[in-house]
matplotlib code that plots the C-alpha trace (Angstrom):
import matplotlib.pyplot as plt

x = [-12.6, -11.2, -7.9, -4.4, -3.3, -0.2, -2.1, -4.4, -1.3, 0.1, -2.7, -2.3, 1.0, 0.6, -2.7, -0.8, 1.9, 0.1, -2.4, -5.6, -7.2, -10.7, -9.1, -6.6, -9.8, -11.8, -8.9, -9.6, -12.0, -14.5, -13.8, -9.6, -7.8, -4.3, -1.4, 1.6, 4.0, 1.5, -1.5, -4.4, -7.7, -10.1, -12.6, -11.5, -12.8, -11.1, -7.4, -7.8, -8.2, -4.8, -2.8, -4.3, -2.7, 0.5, 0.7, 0.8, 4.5, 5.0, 7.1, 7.7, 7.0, 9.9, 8.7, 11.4, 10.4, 7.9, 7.2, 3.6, 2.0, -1.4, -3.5, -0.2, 1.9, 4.9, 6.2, 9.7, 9.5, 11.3, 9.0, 10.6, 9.2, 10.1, 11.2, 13.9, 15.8, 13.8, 12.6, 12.6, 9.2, 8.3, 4.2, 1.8, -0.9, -3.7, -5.9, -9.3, -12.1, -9.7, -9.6, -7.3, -8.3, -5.4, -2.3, 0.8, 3.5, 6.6, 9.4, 11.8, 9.4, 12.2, 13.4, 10.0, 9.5, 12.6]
y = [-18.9, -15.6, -15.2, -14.9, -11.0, -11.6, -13.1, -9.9, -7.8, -9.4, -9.4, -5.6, -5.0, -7.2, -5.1, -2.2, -2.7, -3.6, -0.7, -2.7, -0.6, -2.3, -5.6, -2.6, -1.1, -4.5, -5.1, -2.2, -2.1, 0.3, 2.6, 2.1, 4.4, 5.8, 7.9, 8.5, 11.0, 12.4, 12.4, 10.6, 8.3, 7.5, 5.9, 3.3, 5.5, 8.5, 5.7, 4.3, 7.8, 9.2, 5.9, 6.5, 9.9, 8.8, 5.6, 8.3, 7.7, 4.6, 2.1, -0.8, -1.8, -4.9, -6.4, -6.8, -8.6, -8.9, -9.9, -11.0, -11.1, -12.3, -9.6, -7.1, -7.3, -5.1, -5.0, -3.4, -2.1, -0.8, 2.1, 2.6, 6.0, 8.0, 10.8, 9.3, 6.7, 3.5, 4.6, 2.6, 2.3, 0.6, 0.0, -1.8, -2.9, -3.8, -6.8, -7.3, -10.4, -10.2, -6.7, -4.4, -2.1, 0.2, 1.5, 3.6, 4.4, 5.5, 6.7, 9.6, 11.3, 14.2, 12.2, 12.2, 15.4, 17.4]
z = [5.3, 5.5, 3.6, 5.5, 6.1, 4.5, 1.7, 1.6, 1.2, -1.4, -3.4, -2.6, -3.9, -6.8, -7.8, -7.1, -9.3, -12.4, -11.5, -11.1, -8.7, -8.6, -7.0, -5.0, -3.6, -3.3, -0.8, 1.7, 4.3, 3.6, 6.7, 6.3, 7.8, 5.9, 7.0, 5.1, 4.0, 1.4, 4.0, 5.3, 4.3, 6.3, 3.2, 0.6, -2.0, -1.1, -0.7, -4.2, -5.6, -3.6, -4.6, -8.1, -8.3, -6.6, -9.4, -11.7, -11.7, -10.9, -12.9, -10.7, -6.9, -5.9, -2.7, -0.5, 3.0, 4.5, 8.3, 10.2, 12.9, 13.0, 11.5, 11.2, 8.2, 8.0, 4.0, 2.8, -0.5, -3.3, -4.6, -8.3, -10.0, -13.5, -11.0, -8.7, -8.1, -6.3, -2.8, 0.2, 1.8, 5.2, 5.5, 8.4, 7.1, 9.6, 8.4, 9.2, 8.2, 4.7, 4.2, 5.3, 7.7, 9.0, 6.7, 7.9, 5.3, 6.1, 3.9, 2.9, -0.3, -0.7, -3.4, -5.1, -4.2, -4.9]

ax = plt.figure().add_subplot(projection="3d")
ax.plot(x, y, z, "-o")
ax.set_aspect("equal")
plt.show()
């Protein structure tokens, strides 16, 4: 049985934040395609080594809803960093046969940034 997509992206986020980025990457389709504010990947190599950068700085991730439906899953996050105060971040995660397939990320990185 193929695990729920809102199951799939909590296991996300809970690998994320503790930065086990085997299980991260074992989560990912092989062909997932990522946008966000930081820019695109189209492999789940090529994800886990831009989310390994951006984790960099990382201190926390505090889920704070999350909405489905069927293989969408739409999570609101608190994005806390050593560089700014905690960042609101919107993503849609597309999940397919347990594995997500699709990611957009949206948020305001000026704050991370500068």
């Amino acid at each position: 049985m193929t695990a729920k997509p809102v199951d799939v992206t909590a296991a996300y986020y809970a690998a994320w934040k503790v930065k086990d980025f085997d299980t991260l990457r074992s989560l990912l389709a092989e062909d997932v395609d990522f946008i966000g504010p930081y820019g695109s990947a189209t492999s789940a190599d090529e994800f886990r080594a831009k989310i390994e950068v951006a984790s960099e700085i990382n201190t926390d991730i505090v889920v704070r809803k999350v909405f489905s439906d069927g293989p969408d899953v739409l999570t609101w996050f608190e994005l806390h960093t050593t560089v700014a105060e905690p960042v609101q971040v919107a993503t849609w995660s597309h999940v397919v046969d347990g594995r997500i397939a699709r990611q957009r990320v949206a948020f305001d990185p000026r704050p991370i940034t500068g």
